[in-house]
N, C-alpha and C positions, 0 to 999 in steps of 0.2 A: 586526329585527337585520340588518345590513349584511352583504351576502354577501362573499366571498372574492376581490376582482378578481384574473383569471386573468393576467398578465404575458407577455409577449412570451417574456421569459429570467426565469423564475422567478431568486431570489436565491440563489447555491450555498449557501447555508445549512440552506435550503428540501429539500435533497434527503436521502434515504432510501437505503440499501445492499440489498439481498439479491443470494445469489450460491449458487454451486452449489460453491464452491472449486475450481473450473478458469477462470469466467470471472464476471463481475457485472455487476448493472445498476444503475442511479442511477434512482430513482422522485421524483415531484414531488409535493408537497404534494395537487395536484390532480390525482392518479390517472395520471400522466402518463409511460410509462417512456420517459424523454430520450437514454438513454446504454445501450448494448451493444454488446458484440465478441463473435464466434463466429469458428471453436470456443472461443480463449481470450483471456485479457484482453489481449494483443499481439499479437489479430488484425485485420483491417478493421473495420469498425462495421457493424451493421444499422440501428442507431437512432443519428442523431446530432442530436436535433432541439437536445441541449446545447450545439452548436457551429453549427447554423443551422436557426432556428427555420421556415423555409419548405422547405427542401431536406434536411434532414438526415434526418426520417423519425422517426415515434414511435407508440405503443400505448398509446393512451388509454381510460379507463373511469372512466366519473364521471357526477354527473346532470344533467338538459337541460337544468336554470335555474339561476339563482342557489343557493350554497350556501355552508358555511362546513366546512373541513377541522379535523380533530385526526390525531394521529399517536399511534402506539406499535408497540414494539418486543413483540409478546406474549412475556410470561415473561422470563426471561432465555433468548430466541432470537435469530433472524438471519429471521424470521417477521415480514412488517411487517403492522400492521393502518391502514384511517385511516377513518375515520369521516366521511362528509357529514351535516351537515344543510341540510335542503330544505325549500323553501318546504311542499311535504306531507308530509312525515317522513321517516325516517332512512334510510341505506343506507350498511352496514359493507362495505369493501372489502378482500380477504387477501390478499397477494401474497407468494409466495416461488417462491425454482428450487427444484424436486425435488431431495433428497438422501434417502439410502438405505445401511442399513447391508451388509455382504457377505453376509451370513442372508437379509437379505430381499429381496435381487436376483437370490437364486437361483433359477432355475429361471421367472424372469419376463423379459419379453420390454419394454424399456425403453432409450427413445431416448437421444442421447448427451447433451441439455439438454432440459429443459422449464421455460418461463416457467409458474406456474399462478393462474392469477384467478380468486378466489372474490368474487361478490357475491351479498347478503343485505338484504332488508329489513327492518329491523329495528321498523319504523313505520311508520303510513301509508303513501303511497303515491308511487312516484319512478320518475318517469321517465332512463331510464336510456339513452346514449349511450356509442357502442363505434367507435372508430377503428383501424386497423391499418395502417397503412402503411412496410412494411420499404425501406429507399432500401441496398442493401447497397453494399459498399466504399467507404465517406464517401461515399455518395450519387452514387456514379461509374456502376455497373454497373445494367444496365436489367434485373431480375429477368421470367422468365415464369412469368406469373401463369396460375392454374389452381381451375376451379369443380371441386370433387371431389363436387357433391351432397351428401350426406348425411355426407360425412368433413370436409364444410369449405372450406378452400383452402390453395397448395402457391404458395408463390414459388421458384422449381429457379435459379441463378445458380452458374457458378464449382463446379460439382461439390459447391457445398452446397445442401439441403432446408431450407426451412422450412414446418411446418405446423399452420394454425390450425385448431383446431375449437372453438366457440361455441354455449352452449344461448342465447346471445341472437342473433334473427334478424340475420344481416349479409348484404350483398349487394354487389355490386361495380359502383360508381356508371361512367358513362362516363370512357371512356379520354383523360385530358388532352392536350394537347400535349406534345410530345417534343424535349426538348435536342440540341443537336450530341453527338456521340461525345465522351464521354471528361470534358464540362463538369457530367456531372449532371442529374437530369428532376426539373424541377420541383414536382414532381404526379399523378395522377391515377392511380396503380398501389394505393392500398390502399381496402378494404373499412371499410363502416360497417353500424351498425346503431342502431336504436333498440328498448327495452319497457319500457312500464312495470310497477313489481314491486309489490304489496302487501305488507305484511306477513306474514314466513315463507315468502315466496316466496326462492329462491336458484338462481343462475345461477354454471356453472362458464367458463372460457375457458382455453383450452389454446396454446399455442405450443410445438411441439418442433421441434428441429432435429437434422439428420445432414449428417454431410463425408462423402462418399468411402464411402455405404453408405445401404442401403435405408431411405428415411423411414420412421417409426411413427407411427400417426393411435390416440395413445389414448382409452379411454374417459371420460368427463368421467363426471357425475352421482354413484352413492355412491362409486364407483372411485375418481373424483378426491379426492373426501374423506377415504379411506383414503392416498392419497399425502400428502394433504395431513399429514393426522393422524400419519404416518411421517415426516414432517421435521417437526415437531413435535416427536414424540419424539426424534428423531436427535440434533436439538440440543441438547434438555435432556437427553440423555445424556451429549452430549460437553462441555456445561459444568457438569454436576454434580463434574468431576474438580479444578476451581477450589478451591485449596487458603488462597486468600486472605483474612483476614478483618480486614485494618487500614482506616485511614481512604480513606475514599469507594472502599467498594468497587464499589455502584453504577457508578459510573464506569470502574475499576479491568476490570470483566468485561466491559462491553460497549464497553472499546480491546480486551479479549484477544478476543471476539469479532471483532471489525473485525478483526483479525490472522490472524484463521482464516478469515474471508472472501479475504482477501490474498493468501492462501497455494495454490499450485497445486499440488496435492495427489498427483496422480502424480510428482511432483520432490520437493518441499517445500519451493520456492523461493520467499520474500514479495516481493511487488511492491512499490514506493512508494506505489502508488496505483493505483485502477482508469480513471483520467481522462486524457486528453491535452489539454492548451492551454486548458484554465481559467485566466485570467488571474491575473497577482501587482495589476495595476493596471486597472480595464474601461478598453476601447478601448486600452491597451497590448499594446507586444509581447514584455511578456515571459512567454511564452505555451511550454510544453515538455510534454511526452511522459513520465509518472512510471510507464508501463506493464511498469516492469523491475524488477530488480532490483539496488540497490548495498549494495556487500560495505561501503558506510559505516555502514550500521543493522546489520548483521554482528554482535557481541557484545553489542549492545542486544536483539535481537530474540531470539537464544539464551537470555539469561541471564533475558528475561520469560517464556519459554515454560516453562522450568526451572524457576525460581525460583515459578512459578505452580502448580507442580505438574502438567505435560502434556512431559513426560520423551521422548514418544513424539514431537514435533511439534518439538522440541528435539531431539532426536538427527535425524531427517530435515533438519531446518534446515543441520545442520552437515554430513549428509554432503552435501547439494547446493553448500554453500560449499565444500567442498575439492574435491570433484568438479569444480566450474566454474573455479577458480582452477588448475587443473591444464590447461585448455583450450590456455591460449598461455604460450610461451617463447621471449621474441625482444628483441632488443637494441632500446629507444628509440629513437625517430627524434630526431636530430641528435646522439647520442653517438655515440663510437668505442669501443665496449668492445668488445674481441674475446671475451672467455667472453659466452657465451648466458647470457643475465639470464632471472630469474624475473621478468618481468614478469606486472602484476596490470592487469587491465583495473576503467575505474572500476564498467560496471557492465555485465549480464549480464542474455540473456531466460530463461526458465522453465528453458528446459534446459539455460544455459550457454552459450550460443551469444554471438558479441560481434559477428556481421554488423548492427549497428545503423545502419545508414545515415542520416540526419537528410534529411529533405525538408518542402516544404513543398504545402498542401492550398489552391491558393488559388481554386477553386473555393466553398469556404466562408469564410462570412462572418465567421465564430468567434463565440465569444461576446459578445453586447452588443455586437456588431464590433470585438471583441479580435484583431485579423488580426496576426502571421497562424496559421492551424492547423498544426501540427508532428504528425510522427509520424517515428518514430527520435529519438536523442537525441546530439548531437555531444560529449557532454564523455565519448564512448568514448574521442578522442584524446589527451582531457588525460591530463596525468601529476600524480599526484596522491597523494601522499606519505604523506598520513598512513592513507589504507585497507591499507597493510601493520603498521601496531601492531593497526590494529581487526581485521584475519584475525587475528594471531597471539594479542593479546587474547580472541578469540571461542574460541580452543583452547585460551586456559588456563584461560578460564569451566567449557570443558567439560570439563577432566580437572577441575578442583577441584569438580566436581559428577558426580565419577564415573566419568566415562568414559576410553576408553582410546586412545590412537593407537599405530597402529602402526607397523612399519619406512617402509615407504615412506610416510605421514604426516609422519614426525617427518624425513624426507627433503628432505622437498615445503618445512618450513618452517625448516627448514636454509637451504634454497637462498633464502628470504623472506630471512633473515637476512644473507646475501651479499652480495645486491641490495640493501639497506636500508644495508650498510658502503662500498656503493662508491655510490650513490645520492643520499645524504642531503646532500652538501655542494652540491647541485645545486637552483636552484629549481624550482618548482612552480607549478601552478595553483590549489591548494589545498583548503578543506573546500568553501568554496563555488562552487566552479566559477567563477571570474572571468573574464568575457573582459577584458579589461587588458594583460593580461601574466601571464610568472612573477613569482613574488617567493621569496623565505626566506621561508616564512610560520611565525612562532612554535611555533602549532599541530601542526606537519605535523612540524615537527623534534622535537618533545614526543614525537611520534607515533613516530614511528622511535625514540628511546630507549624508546620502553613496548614496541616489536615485540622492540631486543634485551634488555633486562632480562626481561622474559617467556621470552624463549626460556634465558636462562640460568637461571632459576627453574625454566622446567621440565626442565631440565636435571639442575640441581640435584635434582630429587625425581624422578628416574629415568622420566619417563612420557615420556622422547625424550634419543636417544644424541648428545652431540655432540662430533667430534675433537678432540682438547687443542687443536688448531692453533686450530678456531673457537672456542673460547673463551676464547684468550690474545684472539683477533681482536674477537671482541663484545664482550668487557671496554674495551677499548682504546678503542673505537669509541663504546659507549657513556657512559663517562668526557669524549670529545671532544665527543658532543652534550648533555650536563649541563652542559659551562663554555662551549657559543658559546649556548645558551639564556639562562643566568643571565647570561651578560655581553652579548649582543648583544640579543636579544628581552627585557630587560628597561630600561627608561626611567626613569632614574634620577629628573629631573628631574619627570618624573608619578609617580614611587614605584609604578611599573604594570609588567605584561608588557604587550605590544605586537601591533600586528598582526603586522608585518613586523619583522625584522631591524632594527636603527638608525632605525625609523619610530617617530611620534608618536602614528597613530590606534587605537582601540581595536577588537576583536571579542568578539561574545559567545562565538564556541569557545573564549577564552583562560577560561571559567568550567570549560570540561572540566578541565584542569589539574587542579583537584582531584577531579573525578571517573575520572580516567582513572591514579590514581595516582603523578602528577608527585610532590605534596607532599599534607599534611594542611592543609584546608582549615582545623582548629580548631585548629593550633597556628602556621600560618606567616603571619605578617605580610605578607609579596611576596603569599600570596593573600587577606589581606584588603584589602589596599590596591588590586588588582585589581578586585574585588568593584566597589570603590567608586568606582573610576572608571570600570569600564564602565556600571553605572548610572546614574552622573553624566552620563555622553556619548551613552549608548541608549535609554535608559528616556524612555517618551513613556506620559503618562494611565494610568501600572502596569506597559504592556507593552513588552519588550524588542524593538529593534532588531538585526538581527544584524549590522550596521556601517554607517556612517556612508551616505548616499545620494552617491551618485555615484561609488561607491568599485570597481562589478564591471564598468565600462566598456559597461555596456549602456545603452540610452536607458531613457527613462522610472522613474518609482519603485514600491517594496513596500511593507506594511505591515510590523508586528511579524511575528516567524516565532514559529510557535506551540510548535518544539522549545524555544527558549532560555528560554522562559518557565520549563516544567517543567526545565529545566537549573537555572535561577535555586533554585527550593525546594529542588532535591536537593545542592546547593552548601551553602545554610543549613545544611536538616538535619544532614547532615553537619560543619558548622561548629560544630553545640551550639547554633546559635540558633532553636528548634525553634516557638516562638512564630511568628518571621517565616515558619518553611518552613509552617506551615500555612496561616496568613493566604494566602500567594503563592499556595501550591497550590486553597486553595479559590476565591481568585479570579480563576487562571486557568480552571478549572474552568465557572465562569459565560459563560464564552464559548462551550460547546461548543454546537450545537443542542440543540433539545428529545429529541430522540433521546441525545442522549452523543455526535455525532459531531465530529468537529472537520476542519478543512482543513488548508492547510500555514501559512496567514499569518492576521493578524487585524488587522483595522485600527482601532488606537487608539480613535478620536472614535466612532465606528457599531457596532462589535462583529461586523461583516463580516467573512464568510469569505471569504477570495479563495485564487487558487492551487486545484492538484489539490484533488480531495475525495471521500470523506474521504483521509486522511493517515497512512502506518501510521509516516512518523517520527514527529509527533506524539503520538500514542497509545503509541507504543514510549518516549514519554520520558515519557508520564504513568503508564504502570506503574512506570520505575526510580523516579522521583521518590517513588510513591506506599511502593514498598517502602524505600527509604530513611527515610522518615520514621518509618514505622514500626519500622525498625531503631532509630533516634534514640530511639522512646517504649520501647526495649527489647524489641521483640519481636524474631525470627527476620527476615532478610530472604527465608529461602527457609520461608513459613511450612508449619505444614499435614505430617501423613506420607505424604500422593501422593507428592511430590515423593523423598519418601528410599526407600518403595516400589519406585520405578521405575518407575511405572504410575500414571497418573489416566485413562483413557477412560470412566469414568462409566459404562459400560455401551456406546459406542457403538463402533462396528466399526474396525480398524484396514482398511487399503487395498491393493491393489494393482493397479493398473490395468492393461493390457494391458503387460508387465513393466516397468513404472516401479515406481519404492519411495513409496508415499506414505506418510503415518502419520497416523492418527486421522481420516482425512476420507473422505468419501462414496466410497464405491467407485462401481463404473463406469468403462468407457473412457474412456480419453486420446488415443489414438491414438499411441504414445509405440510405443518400441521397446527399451526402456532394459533393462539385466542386471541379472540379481540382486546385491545388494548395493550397488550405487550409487543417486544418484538424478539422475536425468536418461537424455539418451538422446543418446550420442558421432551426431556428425552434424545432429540434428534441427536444422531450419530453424522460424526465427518464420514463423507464419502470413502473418502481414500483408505482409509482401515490403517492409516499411518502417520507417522506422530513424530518430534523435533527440535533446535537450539541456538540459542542465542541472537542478542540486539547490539 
């Protein structure tokens, strides 16, 4: 049997999640952890061997010859298992961060992360190799390294602790040669080991880490096994509250898992991703930073957590979207508006914060030499029109599922509505972040009527006060953006809506239309005739393009985006043509990894992931899609009584970390400072001291 060749840049497809929900790591087929930020997922890197396989640094565990990997997710968890076999027999390898409910943290003495490696021989007998090499701030900063005898070893850098302890012997080979200041060290700073295991033999390896407080050297051997076996339970606590039971649920639980990996649980705020500068094209630059958060997955992400029956993760969601969107109020740069605008930033780190600064790592070689490496993300500057229907969309998700706003809420999105009537006739950048130019973009103006028809609906049913004045004003406003849509962003001559204003080319956002309550997808002509020329103009080998190449004024090209695909099913579904939405849905479906994970893009011809990975838009539109269809076969979209309960946590602990508001995820410190009742924390600065671009 042909073993495994190990690859330079394993294939983003190739990699595996687990995380602690404050921060996460990317594992490789071959035992290989490529990708970490400490303390959180938009901090510096420890490990970035995913963006330079010589310099970047990684934690490897696997065996000393040839071998062949499996993978699985055990149970429905965040638990990964992968299996080697070896030329002398088998050796199962566990790896998960410790998570822990508020009951069982009590009164125990437990670091702020722990990576934990379990290996097990499960057969014969395998020689077994142990790498460690931490390269911390993208391989910048030169860690001192430390033999702590019988605890292991301590890399101390930047006032953060890391510490390894290993029942497999490691030792710490000679000290490499050393880089100029500031370029990066090559090499020779981490420990290795070899032993070989028999059968029933098991060896634990630990990694913890501390910021700004005393490291913890825990105990490995049954100890570890109990943590082990306590995230374990943890998970299959908090996913027994999965209220879901229509087609491909499979699938359906382990995007809501990946979304609870996402999610930074002292806040409640979901990332795009736990990745920076995975390429859209190898050896291209279109290479960005998905380590934040945009308020554009905003009512996608509320209404799966809800409608999933996790009420609790869903209400945290929404209050760190209002919380953050409350940060800034400042007039756009290049208007003259004298009232102070509600201005909405596109997008926001854990705790709200929009110091995002966009820089570039070139130091590293990026992926496959995808140069260059990004960290911050620049389309904080754009102005970008249609994330004010998807806030105000995301708040009538949540009163129509229960919840309540209050005065100064129903205030906050007053003043949305404002900004939305004096803003709208104004272009944009739009959904996809174009560098180009502004334009009118169809979408964004669609976007702005759904912010004020929403706000006067909720008006309407009393869950937000608004003065006669604004609601002569949003009627009027909204009325003017329903006739320059239907007459300008519609193309007579293609029997289509449009990208742009009086433009010719197509987008796959213009499929939102009907999902975002423009029109009825089963009764309106304009969106069936849409349908079919975006199709006609996107669609390559099944999978949707999200517009024409060369159209976002960046070099180089992408594949399919893997949102528009499950956009495409839930458009059918919704149409009544419930045959196609299946068909679609299960064959995008086939793209994801062997795991259920999926990236941001997929490329037609190969079935390549490229782009961040995994993908919480992705996965956020393969649960709407999936509940839609099953609406279509006539069930509930919000199935299941968790959801109408109020409460699905399965058994697993609700959070609160050093006063942040988290909900349903691992307790433990954050390092956070946040008040009660909010989530986040006024002030907190991102870790990483570095900032970023584009969706």
């Amino acid at each position: 049997m042909p073993s495994d060749p190990i690859p330079t840049y394993a294939p983003i497809r190739d990699y595996a999640l687990i995380g602690d929900c404050r921060t996460a790591a990317l594992v490789s087929r071959w035992g290989s952890v490529d990708f970490l930020c400490l303390p959180r997922f938009d901090s510096p890197s420890v490990f970035a061997a995913l963006l330079d396989a010589r310099r970047g640094g990684r934690f490897s565990v696997r065996p000393a010859g040839e071998f062949r990997a499996r993978r699985r997710y055990i149970d429905s968890t965040n638990v990964l298992e992968t299996t080697f076999e070896a030329r002398g027999g088998v050796l199962r390898l566990t790896d998960v961060m410790s998570v822990a409910g508020e009951d069982e943290r009590r009164g125990e003495l437990l670091p702020e992360h722990e990576l934990l490696r379990c290996l097990e021989c499960v057969d014969g007998e395998v020689e077994v190799e142990v790498a460690c090499d931490p390269r911390p701030r993208w391989a910048a900063a030169e860690p001192a390294l430390r033999d702590r005898g019988a605890l292991g070893f301590t890399w101390d850098f930047d006032g953060q602790l890391l510490a390894l302890r290993s029942e497999v012997p490691i030792a710490h080979p000679a000290r490499g040669r050393q880089a100029p200041p500031g370029a990066g060290h090559p090499g020779g700073e981490g420990v290795r080991g070899r032993e070989t295991l028999r059968a029933g033999d098991r060896r634990f390896l630990s990694l913890a880490s501390a910021t700004a407080e005393p490291g913890i050297f825990l105990p490995l051997g049954d100890a570890a096994a109990r943590r082990l076996e306590r995230s374990l339970r943890w998970w299959r606590g908090w996913v027994a509250g999965c209220s879901y039971a229509g087609p491909g649920r499979e699938a359906v639980v382990r995007s809501l898992l990946t979304l609870k990996l996402l999610t930074y649980s002292p806040s409640g705020a979901v990332i795009a991703a736990p990745t920076t500068s995975l390429p859209e094209e190898i050896g291209g630059s279109r290479n960005w930073d998905y380590r934040y958060c945009w308020l554009r997955d905003a009512s996608w992400t509320l209404a799966a957590f809800f409608d999933l029956g996790f009420r609790d993760e869903g209400q945290a969601f929404f209050s760190w979207l209002l919380y953050a969107t409350r940060m800034r109020t400042a007039v756009p740069a290049g208007h003259r508006w004298t009232p102070r605008l509600r201005i909405l930033n596109v997008l926001y780190d854990v705790h709200g914060e929009v110091r995002l600064r966009e820089r570039q790592l070139p130091w590293l070689e990026g992926y496959a030499g995808s140069r260059p490496v990004r960290v911050g993300n620049g389309a904080r500057g754009q102005l970008q029109l249609d994330i004010f229907g998807e806030v105000v969309q995301a708040a009538s998700e949540y009163v129509e599922r229960g919840g309540t706003l209050d005065a100064s809420e129903g205030r906050l999105l007053r003043q949305l509505g404002e900004t939305v009537s004096r803003l709208w006739r104004e272009p944009d950048e739009g959904i996809w972040e174009k560098r180009s130019g502004r334009s009118h973009h169809t979408y964004s103006k669609a976007m702005c009527w759904v912010a004020l028809d929403k706000l006067l609906l909720l008006d309407e049913r009393g869950a937000i006060a608004l003065p006669a004045a604004a609601v002569r004003r949003f009627r009027g406003e909204r009325d003017a953006l329903r006739h320059a849509v239907e007459t300008e962003g519609f193309n007579p001559r293609l029997g289509s809506y449009v990208d742009v204003f009086g433009g010719e080319d197509l987008d796959a956002s213009l499929l939102l239309l009907g999902l975002r309550g423009w029109d009825d997808p089963a009764r309106s002509p304009r969106l069936a005739a849409t349908l079919a020329a975006v199709r006609g103009s996107l669609e390559s080998n099944g999978l949707l393009y999200r517009y024409r190449p060369g159209a976002d004024g960046i070099p180089g090209g992408e594949a399919a985006f893997g949102i528009c695909n499950f956009w495409l099913a839930e458009f059918l579904a919704r149409a009544g043509r419930l045959e196609e939405a299946m068909a679609q849905f299960e064959r995008v479906l086939g793209y994801a990894n062997e795991l259920g994970l999926f990236g941001e893009e997929i490329e037609p011809q190969t079935g390549a992931a490229l782009g961040n990975f995994p993908q919480a838009f992705t996965h956020v539109g393969l649960i709407s899609a999936a509940l839609a269809i099953t609406a279509a076969c006539g069930g509930p979209r919000r199935p299941g009584s968790a959801a109408a309960a109020g409460t699905a946590t399965g058994g697993a602990e609700d959070v609160k970390g050093k006063g942040g508001a988290g909900a349903g995820g691992p307790s433990g410190t954050a390092g956070t400072a946040g008040t009660a009742g909010t989530a986040g924390t006024t002030g907190a600065t991102g870790a990483a001291g570095s900032q970023g671009v584009r969706r």
